[in-house]
C-alpha positions as CSV (number, residue, x, y, z in Angstrom):
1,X,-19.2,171.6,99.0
2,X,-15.6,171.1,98.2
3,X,-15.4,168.8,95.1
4,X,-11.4,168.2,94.1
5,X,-12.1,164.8,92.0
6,X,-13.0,164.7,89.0
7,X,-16.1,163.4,88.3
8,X,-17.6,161.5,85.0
9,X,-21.0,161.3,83.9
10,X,-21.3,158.6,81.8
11,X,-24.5,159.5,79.8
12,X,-25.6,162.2,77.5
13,X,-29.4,162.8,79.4
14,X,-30.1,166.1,79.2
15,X,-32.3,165.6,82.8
16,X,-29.4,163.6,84.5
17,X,-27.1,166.6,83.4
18,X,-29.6,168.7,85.4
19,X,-29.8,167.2,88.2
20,X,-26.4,166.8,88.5
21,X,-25.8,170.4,88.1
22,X,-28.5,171.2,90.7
23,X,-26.8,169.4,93.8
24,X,-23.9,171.4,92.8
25,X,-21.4,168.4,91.2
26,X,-19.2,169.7,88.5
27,X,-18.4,167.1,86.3
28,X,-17.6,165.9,82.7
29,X,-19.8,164.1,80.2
30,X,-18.6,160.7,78.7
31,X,-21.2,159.1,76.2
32,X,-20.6,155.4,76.3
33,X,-21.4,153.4,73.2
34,X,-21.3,150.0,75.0
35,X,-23.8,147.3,73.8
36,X,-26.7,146.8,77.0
37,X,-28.1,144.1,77.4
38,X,-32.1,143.3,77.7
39,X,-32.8,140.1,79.4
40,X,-34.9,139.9,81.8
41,X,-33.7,136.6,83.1
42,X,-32.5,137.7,86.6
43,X,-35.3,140.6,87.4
44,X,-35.5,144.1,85.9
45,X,-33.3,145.1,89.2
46,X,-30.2,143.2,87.7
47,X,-31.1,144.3,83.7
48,X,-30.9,148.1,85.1
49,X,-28.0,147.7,87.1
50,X,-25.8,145.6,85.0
51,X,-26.2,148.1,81.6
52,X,-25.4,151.1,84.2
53,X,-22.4,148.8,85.1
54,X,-21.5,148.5,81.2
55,X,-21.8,152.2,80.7
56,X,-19.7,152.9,84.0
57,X,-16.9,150.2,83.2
58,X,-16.6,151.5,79.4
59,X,-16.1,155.3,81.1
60,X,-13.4,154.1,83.5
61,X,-12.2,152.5,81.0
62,X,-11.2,155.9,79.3
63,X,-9.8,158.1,82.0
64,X,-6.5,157.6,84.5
65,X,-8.5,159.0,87.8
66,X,-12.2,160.6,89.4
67,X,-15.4,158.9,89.7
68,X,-17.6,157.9,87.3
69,X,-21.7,157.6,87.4
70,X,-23.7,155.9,85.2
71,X,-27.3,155.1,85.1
72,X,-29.9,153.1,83.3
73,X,-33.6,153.7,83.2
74,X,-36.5,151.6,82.0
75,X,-40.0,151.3,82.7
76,X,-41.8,147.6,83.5
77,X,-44.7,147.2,81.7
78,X,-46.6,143.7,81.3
79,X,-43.5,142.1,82.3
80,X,-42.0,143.8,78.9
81,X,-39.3,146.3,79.6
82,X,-39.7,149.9,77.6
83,X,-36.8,151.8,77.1
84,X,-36.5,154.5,74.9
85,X,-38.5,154.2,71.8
86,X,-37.3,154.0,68.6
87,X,-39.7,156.5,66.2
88,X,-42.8,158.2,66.8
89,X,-45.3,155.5,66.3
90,X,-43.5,153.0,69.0
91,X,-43.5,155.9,71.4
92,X,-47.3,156.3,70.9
93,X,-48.0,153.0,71.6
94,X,-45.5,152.6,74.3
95,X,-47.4,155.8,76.4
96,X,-51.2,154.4,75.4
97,X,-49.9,151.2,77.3
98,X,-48.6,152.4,80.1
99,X,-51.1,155.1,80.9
100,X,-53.6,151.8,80.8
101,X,-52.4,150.7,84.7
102,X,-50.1,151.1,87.1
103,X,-46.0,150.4,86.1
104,X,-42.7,150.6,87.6
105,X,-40.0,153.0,86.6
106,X,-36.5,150.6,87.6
107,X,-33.1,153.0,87.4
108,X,-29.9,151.2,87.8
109,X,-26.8,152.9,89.5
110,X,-22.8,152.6,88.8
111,X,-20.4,154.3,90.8
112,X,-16.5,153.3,89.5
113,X,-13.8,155.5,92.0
114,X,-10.9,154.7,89.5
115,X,-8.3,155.6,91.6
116,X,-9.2,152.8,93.9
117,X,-10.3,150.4,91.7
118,X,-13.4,150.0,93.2
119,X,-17.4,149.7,92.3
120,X,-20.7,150.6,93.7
121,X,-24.0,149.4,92.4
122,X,-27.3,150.3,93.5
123,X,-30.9,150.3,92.2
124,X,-34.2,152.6,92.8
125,X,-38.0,151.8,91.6
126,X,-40.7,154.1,91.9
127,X,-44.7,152.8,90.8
128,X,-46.4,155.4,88.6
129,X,-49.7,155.9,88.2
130,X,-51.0,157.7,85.2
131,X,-54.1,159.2,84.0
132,X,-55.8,157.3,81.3
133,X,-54.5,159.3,77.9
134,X,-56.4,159.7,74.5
135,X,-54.9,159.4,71.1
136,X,-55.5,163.3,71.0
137,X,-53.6,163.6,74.2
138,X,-50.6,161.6,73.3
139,X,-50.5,163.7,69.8
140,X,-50.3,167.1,71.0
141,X,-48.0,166.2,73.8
142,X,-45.6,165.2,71.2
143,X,-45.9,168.1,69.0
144,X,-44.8,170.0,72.0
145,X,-42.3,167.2,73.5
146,X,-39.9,164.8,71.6
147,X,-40.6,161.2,73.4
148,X,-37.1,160.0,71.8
149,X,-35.0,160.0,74.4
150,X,-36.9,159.1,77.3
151,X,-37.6,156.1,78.6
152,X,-41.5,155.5,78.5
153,X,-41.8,158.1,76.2
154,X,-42.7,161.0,78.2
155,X,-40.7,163.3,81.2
156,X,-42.4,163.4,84.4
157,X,-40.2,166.6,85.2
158,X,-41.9,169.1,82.5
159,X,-44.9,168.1,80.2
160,X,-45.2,165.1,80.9
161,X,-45.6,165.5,84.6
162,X,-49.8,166.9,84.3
163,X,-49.8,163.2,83.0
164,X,-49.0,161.3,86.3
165,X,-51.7,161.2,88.8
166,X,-49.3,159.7,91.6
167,X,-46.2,157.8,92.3
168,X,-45.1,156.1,95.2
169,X,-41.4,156.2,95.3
170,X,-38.4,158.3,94.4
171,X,-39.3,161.2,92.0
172,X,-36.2,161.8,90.8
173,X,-36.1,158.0,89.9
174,X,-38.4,158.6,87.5
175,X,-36.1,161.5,85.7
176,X,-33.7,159.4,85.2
177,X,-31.2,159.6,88.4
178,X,-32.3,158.5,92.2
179,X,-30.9,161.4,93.8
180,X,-30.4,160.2,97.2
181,X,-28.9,156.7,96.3
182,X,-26.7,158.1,93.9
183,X,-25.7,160.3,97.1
184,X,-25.3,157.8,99.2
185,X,-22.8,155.5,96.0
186,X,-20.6,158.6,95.9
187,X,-20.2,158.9,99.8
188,X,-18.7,155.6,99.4
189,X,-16.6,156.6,96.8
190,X,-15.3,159.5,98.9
191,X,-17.6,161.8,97.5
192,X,-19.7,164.1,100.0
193,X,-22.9,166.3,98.9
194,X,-22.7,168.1,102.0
């Protein structure tokens, strides 16, 4: 792959890095401090995509020329959206809930090609289903793994993962980055994987 743009992540996810770096993209980080939004007025497809939109347009916003990708993930529980939580005890609750039933994992895609001032949007959900977890369980998972900084409290792609019991969707949704619809934002852009 020849890559001659330069290309801006706009998020400071450890697992979107990686999976970034493992499709071979070389790119920069950008950590956006823009305010997101959390209404749910319009459907969790629109909340997802319009705060990866925010986080996109307050990247471009920075640089002269490349491509810029930002992402939003939350989970859909009860109709409540659960981001990432704020201490310990929220996460706990947060991963007793959703191991209860069923939920949806929503990530929103922005794709901003600077140079010619234009935007692509996209969104992914994937349904997880997750074992039923005991208060024991949830404890000694996060002795071993900080819940902080990710949404739902838990990472599919390491610990987290003997959790799940199936999804139907996009794996890499649930990480944090829909691989092949990011792909497909950045062909657009003038942006070719392979």
């Amino acid at each position: 792959m020849q890559q001659m743009r330069k290309i801006i992540l706009a998020s400071k996810s450890k697992a979107r890095k990686d999976l970034l770096k493992g499709i071979g993209l070389k790119f920069s980080v950008y950590v956006s401090g823009a305010k997101e939004t959390h209404s749910l007025s319009k459907g969790c497809h629109h909340l997802v995509v319009k705060n990866a939109l925010i986080k996109a347009r307050d990247a471009a916003k920075r640089f002269n020329a490349g491509v810029v990708i930002a992402a939003d993930t939350v989970v859909l529980a009860n109709n409540k959206i659960i981001g990432k939580p704020k201490n310990l005890n929220e996460a706990f609750k947060t991963l007793k809930t959703i191991s209860k039933k069923p939920q949806w994992v929503y990530t929103g895609l922005a794709v901003i090609d600077i140079d010619k001032n234009k935007i692509f949007t996209d969104y992914e959900k994937t349904k997880i289903y997750m074992l039923a977890l005991s208060d024991r369980q949830i404890r000694n998972y996060f002795k071993k793994v900080s819940p902080l900084d990710k949404a739902g409290s838990f990472d599919i792609q390491g610990l987290g993962g003997i959790f799940i019991d199936r999804i139907e969707g996009c794996f890499y949704n649930v990480v944090g980055l829909p691989l092949a619809k990011l792909a497909k934002l950045l062909k657009k852009a003038g942006i070719e994987i392979f």
